[in-house]
N, CA, C and O of each residue as an XYZ file, in Angstrom:
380
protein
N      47.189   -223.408   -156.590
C      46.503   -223.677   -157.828
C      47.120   -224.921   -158.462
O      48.348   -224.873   -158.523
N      46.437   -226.234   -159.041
C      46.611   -226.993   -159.611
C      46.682   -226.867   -161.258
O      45.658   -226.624   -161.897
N      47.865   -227.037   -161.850
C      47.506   -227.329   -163.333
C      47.899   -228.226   -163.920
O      48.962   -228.846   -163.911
N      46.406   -228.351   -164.811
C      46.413   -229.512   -165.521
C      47.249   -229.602   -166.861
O      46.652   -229.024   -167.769
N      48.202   -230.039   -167.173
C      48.698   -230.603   -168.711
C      47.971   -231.205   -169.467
O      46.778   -231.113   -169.180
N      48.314   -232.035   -170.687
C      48.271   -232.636   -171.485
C      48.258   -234.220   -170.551
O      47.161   -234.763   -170.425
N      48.909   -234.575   -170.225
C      49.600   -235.738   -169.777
C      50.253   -235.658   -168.301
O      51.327   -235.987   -167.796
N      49.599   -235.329   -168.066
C      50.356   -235.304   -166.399
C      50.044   -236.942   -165.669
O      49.645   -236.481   -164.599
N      49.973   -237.932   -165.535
C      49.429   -239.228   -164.811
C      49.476   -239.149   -163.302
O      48.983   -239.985   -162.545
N      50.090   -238.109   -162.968
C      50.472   -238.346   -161.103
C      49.401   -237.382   -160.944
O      48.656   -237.794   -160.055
N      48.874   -235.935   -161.565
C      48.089   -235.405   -161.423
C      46.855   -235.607   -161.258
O      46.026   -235.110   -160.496
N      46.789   -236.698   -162.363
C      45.291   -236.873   -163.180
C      44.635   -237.854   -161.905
O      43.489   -237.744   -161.469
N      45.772   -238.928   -161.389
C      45.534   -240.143   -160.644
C      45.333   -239.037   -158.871
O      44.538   -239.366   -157.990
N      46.043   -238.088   -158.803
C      45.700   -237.740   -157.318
C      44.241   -236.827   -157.719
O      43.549   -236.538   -156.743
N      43.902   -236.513   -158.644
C      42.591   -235.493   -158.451
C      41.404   -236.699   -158.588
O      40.550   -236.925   -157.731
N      41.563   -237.435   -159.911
C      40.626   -238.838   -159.776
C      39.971   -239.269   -158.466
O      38.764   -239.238   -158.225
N      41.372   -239.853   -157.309
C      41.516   -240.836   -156.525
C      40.852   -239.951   -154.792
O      40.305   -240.559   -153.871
N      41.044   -238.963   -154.820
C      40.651   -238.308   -153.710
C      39.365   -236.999   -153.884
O      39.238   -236.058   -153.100
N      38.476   -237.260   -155.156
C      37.585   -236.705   -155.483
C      36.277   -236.238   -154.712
O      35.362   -236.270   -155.535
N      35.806   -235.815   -153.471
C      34.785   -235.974   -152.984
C      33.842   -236.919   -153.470
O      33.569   -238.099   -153.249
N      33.375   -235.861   -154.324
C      31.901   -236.530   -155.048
C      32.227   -237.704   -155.646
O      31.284   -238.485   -155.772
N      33.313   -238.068   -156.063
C      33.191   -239.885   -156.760
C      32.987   -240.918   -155.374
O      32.146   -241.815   -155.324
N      34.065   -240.532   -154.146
C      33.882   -241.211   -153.167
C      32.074   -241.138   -152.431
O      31.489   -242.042   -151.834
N      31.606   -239.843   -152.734
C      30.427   -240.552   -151.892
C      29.389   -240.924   -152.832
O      28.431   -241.626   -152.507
N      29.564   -240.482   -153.935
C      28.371   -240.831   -155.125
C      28.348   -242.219   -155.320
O      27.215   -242.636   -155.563
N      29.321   -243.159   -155.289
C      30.052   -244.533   -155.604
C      29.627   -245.092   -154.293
O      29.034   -246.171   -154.298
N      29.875   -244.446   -153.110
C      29.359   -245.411   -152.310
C      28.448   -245.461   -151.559
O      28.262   -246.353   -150.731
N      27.643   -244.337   -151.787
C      26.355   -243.863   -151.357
C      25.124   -245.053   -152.506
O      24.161   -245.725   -152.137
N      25.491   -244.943   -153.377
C      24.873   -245.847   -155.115
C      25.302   -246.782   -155.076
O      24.663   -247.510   -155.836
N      26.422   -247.529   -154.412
C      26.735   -249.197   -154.231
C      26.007   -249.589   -153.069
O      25.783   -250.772   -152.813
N      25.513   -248.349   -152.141
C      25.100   -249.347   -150.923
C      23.708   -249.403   -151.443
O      23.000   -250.312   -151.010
N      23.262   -248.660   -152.212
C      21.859   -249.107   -152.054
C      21.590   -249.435   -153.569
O      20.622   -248.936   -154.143
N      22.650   -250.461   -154.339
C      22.177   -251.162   -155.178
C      21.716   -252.625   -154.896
O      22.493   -253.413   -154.357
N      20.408   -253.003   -155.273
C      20.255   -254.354   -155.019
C      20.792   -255.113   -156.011
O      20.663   -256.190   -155.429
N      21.357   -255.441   -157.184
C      22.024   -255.957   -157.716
C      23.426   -255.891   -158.361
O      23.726   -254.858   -158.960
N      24.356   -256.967   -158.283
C      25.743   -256.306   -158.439
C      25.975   -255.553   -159.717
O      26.759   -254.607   -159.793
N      25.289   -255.993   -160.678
C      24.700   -255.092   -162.250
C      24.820   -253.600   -161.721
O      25.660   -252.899   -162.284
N      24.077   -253.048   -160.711
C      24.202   -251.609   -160.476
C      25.308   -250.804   -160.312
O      25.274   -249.579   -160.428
N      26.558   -251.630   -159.974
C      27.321   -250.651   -159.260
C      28.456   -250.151   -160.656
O      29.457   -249.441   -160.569
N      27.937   -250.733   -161.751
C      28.632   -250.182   -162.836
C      27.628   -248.658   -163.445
O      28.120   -247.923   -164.301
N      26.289   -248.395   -162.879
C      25.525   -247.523   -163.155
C      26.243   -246.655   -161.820
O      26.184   -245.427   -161.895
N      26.730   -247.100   -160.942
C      26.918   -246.581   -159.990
C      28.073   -245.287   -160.386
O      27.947   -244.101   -160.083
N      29.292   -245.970   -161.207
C      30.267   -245.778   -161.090
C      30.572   -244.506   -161.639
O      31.265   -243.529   -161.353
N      29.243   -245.148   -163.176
C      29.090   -243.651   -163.901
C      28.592   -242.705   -163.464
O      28.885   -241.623   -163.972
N      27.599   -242.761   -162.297
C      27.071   -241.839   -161.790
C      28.152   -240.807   -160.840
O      27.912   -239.678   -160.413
N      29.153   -241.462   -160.715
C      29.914   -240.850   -159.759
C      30.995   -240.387   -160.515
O      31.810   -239.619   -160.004
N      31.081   -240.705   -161.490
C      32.327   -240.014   -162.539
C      31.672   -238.806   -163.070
O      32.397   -237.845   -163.325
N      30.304   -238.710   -163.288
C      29.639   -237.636   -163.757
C      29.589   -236.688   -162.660
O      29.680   -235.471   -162.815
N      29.442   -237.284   -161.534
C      29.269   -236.006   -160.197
C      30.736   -235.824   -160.030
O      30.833   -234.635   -159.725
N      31.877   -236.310   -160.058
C      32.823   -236.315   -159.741
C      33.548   -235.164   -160.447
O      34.104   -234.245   -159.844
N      33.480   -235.321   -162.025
C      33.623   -233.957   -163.349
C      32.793   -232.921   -162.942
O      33.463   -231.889   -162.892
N      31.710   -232.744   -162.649
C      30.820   -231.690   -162.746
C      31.502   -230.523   -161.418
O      31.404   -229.296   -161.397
N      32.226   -231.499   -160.344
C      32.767   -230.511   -159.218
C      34.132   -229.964   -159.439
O      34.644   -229.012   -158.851
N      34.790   -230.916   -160.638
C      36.404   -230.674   -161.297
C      35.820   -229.222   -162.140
O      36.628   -228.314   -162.336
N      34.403   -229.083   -162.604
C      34.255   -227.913   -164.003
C      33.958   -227.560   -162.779
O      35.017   -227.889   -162.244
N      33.429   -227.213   -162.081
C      33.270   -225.967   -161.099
C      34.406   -225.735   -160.116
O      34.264   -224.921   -159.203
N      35.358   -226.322   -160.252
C      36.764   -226.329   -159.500
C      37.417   -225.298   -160.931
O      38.106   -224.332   -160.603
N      37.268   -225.449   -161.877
C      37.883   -224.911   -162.784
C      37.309   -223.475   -163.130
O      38.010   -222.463   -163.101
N      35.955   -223.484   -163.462
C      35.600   -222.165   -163.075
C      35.688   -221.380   -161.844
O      35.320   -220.212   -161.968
N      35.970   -221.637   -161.026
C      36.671   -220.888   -159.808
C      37.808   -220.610   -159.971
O      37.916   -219.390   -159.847
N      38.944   -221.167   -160.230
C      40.146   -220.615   -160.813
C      41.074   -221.765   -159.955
O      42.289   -221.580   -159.896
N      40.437   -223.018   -159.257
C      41.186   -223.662   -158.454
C      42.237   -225.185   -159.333
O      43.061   -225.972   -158.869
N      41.828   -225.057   -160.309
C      42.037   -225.720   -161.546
C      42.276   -224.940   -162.478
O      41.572   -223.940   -162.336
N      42.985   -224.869   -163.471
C      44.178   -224.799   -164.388
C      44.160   -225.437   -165.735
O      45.321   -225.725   -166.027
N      43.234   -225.816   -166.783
C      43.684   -226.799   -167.345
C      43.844   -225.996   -169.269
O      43.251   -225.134   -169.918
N      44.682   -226.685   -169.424
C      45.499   -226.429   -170.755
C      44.904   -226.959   -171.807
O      44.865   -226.263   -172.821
N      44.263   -228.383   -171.838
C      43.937   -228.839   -172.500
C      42.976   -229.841   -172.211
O      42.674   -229.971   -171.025
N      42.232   -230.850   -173.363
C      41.033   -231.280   -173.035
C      41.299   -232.461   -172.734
O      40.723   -232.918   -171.747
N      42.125   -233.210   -173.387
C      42.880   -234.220   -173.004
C      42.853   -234.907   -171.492
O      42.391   -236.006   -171.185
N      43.562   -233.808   -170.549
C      43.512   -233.995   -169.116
C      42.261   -234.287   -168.585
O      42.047   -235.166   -167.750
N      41.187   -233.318   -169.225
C      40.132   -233.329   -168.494
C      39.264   -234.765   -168.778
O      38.571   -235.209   -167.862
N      39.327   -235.455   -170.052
C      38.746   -236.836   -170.441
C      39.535   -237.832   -169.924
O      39.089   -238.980   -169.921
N      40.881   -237.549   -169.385
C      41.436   -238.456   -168.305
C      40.997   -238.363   -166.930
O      40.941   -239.336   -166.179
N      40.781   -237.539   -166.707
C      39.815   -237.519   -165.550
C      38.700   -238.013   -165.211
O      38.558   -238.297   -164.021
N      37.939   -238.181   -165.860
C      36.511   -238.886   -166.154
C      36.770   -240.132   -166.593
O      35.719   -240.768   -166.683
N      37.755   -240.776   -166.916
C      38.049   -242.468   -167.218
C      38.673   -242.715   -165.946
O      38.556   -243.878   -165.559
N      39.225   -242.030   -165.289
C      40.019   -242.819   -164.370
C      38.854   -242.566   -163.330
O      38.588   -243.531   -162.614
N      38.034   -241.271   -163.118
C      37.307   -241.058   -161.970
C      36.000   -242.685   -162.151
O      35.645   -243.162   -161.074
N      35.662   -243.083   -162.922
C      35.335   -244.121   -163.580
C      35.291   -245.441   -162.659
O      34.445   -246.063   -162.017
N      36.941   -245.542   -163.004
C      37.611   -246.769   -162.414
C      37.774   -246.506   -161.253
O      37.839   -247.650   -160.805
N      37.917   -245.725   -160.233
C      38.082   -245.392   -158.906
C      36.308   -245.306   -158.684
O      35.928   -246.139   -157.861
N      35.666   -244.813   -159.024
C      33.891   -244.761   -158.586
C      33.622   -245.995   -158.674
O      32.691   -246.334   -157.944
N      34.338   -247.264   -159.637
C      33.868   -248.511   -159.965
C      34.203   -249.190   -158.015
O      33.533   -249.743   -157.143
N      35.105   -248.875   -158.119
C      35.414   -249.382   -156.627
C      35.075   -248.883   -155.272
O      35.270   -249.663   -154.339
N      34.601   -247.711   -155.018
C      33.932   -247.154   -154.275
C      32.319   -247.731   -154.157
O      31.666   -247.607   -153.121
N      31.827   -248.343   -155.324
C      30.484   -248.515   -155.772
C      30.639   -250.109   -154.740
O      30.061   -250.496   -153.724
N      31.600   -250.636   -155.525
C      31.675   -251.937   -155.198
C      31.753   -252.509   -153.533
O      31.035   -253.325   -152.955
N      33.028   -251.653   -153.008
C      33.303   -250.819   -151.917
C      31.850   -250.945   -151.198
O      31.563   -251.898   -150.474
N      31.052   -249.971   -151.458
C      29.714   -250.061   -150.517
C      28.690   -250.852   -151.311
O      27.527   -250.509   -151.103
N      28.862   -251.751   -152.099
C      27.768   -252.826   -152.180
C      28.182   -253.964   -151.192
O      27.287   -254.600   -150.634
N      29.605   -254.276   -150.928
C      30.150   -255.260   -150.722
C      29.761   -254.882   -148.952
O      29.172   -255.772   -148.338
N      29.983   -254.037   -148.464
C      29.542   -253.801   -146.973
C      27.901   -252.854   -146.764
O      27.663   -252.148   -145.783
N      26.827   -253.099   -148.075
C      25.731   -252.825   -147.688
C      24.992   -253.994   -146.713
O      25.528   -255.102   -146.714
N      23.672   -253.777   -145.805
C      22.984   -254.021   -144.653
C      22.157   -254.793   -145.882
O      21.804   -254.171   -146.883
N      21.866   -256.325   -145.682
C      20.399   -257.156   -145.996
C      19.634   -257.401   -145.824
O      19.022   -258.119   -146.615
C-alpha cells in the first residue's frame, strides 16, 4: 500500500511519472494531433485520465491519502509529465 502525505515529492514524482493512463493518453493525443497547439490539450487530457485511475486506485484501498494537497500535486505534475509524453508522440507521429 502506498501513502500519500501532505508533501511527500519522491512519492508524488514516482506515481505522476510512471502513471499508465498519462503515458498512453499523452501519447496516444500527441500522435494524432495535427497541430503543435494540441499537445497542450493533450496533456490535460492525460492528467485528467491519469487522476481519474489514482481516485480509483484510492477507492480500492491501493492508495492511502491523508490529505488533498498530495492529490492536487498529482494532477500538476501528471500535467507536466503528459506535456511530454504528448510532445513525445507528436514529435515521432507518421505525415
Amino acid at each position: 500500500m502506498i501513502e500519500l502525505n501532505t508533501f511527500d515529492p519522491t512519492t508524488l514524482v514516482l506515481l505522476s511519472l510512471f502513471n499508465p493512463a498519462v503515458i498512453a493518453v499523452g501519447y496516444l493525443m500527441g500522435r494524432t494531433a495535427d497541430q503543435w497547439q494540441k499537445i497542450i490539450v493533450a496533456a490535460f487530457a492525460a492528467s485528467l485520465a491519469g487522476f481519474v485511475l489514482f481516485w480509483l486506485g484510492t477507492l480500492m484501498g491501493v492508495f492511502v491519502v491523508n490529505s488533498s494537497g498530495g492529490a492536487s500535486g498529482v494532477v500538476m505534475l501528471q500535467f507536466v509529465f503528459g506535456l511530454v509524453w504528448a510532445a513525445l508522440g507528436y514529435t515521432t507521429r507518421t505525415r
